[in-house]
C-alpha positions in Angstrom: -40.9 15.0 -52.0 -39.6 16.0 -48.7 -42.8 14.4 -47.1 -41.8 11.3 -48.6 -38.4 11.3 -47.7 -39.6 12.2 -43.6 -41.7 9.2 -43.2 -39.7 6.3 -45.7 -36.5 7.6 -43.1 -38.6 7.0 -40.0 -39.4 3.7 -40.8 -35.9 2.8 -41.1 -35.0 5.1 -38.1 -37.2 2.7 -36.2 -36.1 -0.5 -37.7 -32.6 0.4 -37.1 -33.1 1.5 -33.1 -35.4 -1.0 -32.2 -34.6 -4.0 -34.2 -33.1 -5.5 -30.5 -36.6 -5.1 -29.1 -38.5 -7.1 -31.5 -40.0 -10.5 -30.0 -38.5 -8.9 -26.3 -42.2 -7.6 -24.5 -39.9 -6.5 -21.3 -38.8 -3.7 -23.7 -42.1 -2.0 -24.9 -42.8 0.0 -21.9 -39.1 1.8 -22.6 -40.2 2.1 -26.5 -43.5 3.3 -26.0 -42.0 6.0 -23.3 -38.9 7.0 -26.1 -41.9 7.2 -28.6 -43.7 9.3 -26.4 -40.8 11.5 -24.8 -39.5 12.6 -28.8 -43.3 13.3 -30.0 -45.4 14.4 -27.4 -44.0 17.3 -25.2 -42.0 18.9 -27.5 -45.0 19.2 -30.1 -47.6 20.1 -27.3 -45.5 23.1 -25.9 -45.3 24.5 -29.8 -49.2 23.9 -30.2 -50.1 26.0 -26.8 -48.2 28.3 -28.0 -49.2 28.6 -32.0 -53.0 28.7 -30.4 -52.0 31.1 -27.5 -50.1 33.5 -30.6 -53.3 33.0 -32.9 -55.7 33.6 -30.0 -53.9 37.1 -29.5 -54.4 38.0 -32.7 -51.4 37.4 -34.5 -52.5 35.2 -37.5 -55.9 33.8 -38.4 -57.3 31.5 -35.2 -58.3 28.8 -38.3 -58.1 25.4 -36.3 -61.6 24.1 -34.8 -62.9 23.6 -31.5 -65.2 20.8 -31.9 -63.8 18.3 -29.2 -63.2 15.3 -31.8 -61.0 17.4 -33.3 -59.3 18.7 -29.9 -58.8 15.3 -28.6 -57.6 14.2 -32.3 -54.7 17.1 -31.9 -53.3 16.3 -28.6 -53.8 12.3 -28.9 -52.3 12.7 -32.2 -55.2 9.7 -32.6 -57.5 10.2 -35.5 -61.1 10.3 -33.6 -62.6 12.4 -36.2 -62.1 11.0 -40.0 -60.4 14.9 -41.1 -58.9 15.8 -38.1 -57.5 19.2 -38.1 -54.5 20.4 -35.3 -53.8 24.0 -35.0 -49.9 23.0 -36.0 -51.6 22.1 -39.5 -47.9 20.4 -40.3 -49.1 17.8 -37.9 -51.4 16.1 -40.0 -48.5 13.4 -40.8 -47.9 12.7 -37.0 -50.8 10.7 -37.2 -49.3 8.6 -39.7 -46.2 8.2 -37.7 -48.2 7.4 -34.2 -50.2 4.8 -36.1 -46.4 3.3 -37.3 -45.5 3.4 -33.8 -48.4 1.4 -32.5 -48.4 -1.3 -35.2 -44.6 -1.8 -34.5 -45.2 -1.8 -31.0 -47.3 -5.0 -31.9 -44.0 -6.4 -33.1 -42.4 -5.9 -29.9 -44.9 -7.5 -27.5 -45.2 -10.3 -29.7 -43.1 -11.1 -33.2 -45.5 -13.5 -34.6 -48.5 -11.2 -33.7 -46.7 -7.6 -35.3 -46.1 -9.9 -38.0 -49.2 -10.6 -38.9 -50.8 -7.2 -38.1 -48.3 -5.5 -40.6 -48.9 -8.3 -42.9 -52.6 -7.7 -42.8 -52.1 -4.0 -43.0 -49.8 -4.5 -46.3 -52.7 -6.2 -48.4 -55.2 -4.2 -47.0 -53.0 -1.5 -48.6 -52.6 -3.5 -51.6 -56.2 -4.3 -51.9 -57.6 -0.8 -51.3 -54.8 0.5 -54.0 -56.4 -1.4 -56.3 -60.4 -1.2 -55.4 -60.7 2.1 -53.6 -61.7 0.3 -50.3 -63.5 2.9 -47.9 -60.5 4.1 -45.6 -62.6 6.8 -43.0 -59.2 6.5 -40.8 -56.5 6.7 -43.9 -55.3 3.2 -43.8 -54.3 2.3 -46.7 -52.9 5.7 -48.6 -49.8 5.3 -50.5 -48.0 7.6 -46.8 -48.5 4.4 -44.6 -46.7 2.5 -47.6 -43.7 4.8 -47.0 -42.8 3.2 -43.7 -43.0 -0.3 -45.3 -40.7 1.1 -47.9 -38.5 2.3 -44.9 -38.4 -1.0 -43.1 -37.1 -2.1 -46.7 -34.4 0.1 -46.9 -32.9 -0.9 -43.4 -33.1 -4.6 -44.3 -31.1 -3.3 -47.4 -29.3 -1.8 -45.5 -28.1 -5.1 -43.1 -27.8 -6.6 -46.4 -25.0 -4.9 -47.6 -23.3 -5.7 -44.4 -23.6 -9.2 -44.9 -22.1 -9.4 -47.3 -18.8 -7.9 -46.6 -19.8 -4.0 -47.5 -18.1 -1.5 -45.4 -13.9 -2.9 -45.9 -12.4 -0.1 -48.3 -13.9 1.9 -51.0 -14.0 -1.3 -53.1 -16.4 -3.0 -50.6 -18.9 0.4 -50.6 -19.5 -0.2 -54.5 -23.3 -2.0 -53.5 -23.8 1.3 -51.2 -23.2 3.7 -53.6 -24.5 1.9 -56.5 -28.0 2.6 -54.4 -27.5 5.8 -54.0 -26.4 6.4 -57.7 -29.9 4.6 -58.4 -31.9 6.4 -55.9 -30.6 9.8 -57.5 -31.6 8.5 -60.7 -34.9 7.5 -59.7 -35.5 10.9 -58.2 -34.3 12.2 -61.4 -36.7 10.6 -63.2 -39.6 11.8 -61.0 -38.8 15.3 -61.5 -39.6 14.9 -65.3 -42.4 13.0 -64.9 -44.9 15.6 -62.5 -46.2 18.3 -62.4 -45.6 18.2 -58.6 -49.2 17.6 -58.0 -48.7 14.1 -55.9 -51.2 13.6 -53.2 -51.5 9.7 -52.1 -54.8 10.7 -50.4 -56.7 11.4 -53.3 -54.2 9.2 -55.6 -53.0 11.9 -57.7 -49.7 11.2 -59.7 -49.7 7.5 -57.2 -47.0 5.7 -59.5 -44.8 8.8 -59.2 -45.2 9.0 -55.5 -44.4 5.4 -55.2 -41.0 6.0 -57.6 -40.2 8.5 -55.3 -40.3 6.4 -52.3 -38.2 3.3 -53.7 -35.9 5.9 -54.6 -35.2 7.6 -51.2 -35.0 4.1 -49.5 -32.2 3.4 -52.1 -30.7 6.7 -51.3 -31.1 5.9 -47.4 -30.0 2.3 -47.5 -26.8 3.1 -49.5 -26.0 6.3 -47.7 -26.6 4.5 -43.7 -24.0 2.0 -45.1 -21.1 4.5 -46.9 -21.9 6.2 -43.5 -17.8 5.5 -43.4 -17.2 7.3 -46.7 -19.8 10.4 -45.5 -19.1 11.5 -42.7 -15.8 13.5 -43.1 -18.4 15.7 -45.2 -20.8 15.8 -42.1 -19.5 18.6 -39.9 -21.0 19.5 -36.6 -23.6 22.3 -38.4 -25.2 19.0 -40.3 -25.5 17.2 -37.2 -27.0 20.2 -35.2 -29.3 20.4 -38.3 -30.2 16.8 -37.7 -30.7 16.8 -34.0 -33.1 20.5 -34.5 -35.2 18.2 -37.1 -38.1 17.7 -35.5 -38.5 21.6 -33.7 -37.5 23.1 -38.0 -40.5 20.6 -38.7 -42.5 22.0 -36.6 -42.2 26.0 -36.4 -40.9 26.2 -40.0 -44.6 26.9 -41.2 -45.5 29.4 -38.0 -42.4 31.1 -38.9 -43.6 31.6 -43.0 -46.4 32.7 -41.9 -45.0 35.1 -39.7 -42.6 36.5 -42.3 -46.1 37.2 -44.7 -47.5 39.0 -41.8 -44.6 41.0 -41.6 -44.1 41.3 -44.9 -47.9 42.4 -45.4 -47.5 45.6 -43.4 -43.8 46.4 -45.2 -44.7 47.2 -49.0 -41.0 47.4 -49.7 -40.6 43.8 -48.6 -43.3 43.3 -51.5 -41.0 44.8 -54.1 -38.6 42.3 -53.3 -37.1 39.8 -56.2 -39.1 36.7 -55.2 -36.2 34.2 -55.6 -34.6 36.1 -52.9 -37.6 36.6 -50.9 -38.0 32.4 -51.0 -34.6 31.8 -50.1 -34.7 34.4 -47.5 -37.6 33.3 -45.5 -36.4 29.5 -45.6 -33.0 30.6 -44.0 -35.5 32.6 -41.5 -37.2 29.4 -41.0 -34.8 27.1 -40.6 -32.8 29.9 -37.9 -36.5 29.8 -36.0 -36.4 26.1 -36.2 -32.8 26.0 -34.7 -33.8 28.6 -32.0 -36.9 26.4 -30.9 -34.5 23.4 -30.4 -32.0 25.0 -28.7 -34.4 26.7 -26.1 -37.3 24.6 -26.0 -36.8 20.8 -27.4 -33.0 20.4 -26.2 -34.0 21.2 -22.5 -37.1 19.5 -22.3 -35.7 15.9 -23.4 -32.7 16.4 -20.9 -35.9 17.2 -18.5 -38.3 14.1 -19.7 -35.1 12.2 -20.0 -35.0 11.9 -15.7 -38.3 9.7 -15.8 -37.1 7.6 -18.7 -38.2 3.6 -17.9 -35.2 1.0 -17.1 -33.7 -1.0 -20.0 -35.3 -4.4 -20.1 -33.4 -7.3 -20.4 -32.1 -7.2 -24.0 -30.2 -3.7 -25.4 -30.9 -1.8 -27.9 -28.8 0.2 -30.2 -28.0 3.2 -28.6 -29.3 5.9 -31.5 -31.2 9.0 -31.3 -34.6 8.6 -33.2 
């Protein structure tokens, strides 16, 4: 579910930064540059050094060397059908570049990213429905969750229009999305066994519930931002700005913990509720470590070579 939540927010991240830059071509070398500043460096430095850790013999060295999948892992472009990074929780990067490029369609030229997301939606649509051969993962139900996104931002603007946001009274079609999200959510939980991969189509109408619900949730909460934040102190918003670095150590650091773990039978004996919630505060500390020393400087250091503004602004908002 958290999967789902990560790329139906990022589609409405992306709506709601670059929504200025649409139809304005002067502004896609500065969108292709953010896209690559908050991706690319910051994941690179963690893969050298997941691959430089395995290579010494900490962990299992399981990621291939077969150049397709080499150049597929620092591209982040899918030149092999499977391609396998080292940072195996990479794999949905590639659904996110691809969501970059297509929208970067939009900016060059509105009519054109029209039409290419337009063509990619019934493509989706049509390969739902007739299992169309998809060697580069085109059409699985993931790519749908940025469409979803895109929804929930224009939801989003909707409530705006018409007058949301002026007292707790005018915050009632906000919250009545959340309520309904929560619900839908609700519902999914009883109707899985948690076995929902769009890839192979497993549990596909409950992946899909899942999605509708969090753009509900996303839409309603971005609007009662007003009613939320007083509940948002400044260890949420570190959480928020470490979200990319906890996404992408989190899984080095679990596996770490078993090594550890594997060489301490005590640790064994451990009550595994405990043991879960342990190693996930583990995790996310590692996470928050990574930002702080490695992410945080290195965008104030890619930052210095960022691209001018065009001609038309964008909403200033970290995505």
């Amino acid at each position: 579910m958290g999967v789902s939540l990560f790329f139906v927010l990022s589609g409405f991240i992306i709506c709601f930064a670059h929504r200025r830059d649409i139809g304005a071509p002067d502004r896609l070398g500065r969108y292709c540059w953010k896209r690559f500043a908050r991706i690319y460096p910051t994941y690179w430095i963690f893969s050298l050094l997941y691959v430089s850790a395995a290579l010494a013999g900490l962990g299992d060295s399981d990621f291939i060397y077969d150049s397709g999948h080499i150049l597929s892992a620092v591209t982040l472009l899918p030149f092999v059908e499977s391609p396998l990074p080292p940072l195996l929780v990479a794999w949905t990067l590639f659904y996110e570049v691809k969501f970059y490029l297509a929208f970067g369609v939009l900016i060059w030229n509105r009519a054109l990213g029209i039409g290419v997301f337009a063509v990619w939606l019934v493509y989706l649509a049509a390969s739902y429905r007739f299992g169309l051969a998809d060697p580069f993962r085109l059409w699985t139900l993931w790519n749908a969750h940025f469409f979803l996104g895109c929804g929930a931002y224009w939801l989003y603007r909707r409530f705006g229009q018409s007058g949301v946001g002026q007292g707790m009274s005018g915050q009632v079609p906000a919250l009545g999305a959340i309520g309904l999200g929560l619900g839908g959510l609700a519902l999914s939980v009883a109707l899985t066994d948690f076995r929902l991969e769009p890839i192979d189509g497993s549990n596909n109408e409950v992946v899909v519930l899942i999605a509708l619900s969090f753009a509900l949730v996303i839409a309603g909460m971005a609007r009662a931002d007003a009613l939320l934040a007083p509940w948002c102190g400044r260890g949420l918003r570190y959480l928020g700005d470490a979200s990319y670095s906890l996404y992408l150590v989190h899984s080095a650091v679990i596996s770490l913990c078993f090594i550890v773990a594997a060489r301490v039978p005590a640790l064994a004996r451990l009550d595994p509720v405990l043991t879960y919630f342990g190693v996930a505060v583990l995790a996310v500390a590692g996470g928050c470590m990574a930002h702080s020393l490695v992410e945080r400087p290195l965008l104030r250091f890619v930052g210095r070579f960022a691209p001018a503004r065009g001609n038309r602004g964008t909403m200033a908002v970290p995505a």
